[in-house]
C-alpha positions in Angstrom: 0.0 0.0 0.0 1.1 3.7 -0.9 1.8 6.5 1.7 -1.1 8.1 -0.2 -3.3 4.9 0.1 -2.4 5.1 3.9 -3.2 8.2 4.3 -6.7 7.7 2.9 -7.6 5.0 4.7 -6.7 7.3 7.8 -8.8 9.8 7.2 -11.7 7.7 6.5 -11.3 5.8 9.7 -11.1 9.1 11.3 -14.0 10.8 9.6 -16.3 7.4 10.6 -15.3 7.9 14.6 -16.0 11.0 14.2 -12.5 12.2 14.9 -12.3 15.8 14.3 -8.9 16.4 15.7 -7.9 12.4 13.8 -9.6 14.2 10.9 -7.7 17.2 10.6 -4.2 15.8 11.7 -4.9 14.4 8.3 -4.8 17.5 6.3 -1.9 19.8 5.1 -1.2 23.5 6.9 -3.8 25.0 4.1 -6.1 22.6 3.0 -9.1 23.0 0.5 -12.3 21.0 0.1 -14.9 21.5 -2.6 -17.8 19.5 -1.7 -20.3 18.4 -4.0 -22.5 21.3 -4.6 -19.6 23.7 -5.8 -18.8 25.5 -2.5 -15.0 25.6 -1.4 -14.4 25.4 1.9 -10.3 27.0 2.6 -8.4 26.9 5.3 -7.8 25.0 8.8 -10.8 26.8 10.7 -13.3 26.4 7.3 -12.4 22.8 6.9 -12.7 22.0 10.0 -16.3 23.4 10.7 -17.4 22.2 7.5 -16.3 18.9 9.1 -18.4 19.6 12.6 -21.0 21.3 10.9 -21.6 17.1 8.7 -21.1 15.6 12.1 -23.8 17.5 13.9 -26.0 17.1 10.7 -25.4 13.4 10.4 -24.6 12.3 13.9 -24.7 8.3 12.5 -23.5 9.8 9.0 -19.7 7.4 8.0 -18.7 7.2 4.1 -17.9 3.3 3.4 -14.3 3.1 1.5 -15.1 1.0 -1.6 -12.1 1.3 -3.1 -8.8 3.7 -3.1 -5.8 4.3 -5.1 -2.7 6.9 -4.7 0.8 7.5 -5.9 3.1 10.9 -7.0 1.4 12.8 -4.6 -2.8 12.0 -5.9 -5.0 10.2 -4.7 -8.9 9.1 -5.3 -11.7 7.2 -3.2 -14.7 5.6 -4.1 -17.5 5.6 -1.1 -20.7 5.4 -0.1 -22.3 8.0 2.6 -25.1 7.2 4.7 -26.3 9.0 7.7 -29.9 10.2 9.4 -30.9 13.6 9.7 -32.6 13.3 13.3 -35.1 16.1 13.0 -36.4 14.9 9.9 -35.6 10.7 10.2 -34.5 11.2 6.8 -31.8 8.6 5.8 -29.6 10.0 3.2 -27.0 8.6 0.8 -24.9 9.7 -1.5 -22.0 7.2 -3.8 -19.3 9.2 -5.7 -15.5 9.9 -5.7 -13.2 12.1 -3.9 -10.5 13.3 -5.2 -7.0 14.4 -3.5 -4.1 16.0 -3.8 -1.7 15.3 -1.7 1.9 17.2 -0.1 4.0 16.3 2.3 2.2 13.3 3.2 -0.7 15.1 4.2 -4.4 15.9 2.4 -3.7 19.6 0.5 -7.5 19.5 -1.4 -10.5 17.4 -1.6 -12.8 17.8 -4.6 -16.4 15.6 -3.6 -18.3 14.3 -6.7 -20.8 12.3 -4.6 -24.2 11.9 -6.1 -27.3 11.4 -3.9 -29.2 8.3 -4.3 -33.1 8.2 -4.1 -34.2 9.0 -0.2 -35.4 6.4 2.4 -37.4 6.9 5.6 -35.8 5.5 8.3 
């Protein structure tokens, strides 16, 4: 397994605990994300309450690793997400890619490209 293919696998173990600080030990001094819908998200502070902001939203909510690949400093992961929205008992999911780059061993940007699947009721 790759450096980068350990590294993913990391942060998706720490992103299923919950593991904020596991989370961000994961990512570089000035990370990006750009989720799914477009919006960028730059910074320590932004990703990281981006990150508690989908933990309180999804309190169950953990992305399955389907598959992961890295080398040269890229890296990319299938998943599935599936978490409740309490309020609303609305079970959502969502199957898609991220995409990473990768410097000094640490996550520099994520680009999402989940796509939701039909909702369920829990």
């Amino acid at each position: 397994m790759t450096p980068e293919e350990q590294l993913i696998q990391r942060y998706f173990e720490a992103f299923n605990r919950h593991d904020i600080e596991g989370v961000m030990a994961c990512f570089h001094d000035n990370p990006v994300i750009v989720d799914a819908e477009g919006r960028r998200f730059a910074g320590r502070e932004e990703v990281r309450r981006s990150y508690e902001t989908s933990f309180a939203l999804f309190p169950d909510g953990r992305c399955d690793l389907r598959s992961c690949t890295g080398n040269d400093g890229r890296g990319m992961a299938e998943s599935l997400f599936h978490g409740t929205r309490p309020r609303e008992g609305k079970v959502v999911e969502a199957v898609g890619a991220e995409v990473l780059e990768i410097a000094d061993g640490k996550i520099k940007e994520i680009r999402d490209y989940h796509r939701p699947l039909p909702a369920k009721s829990a």
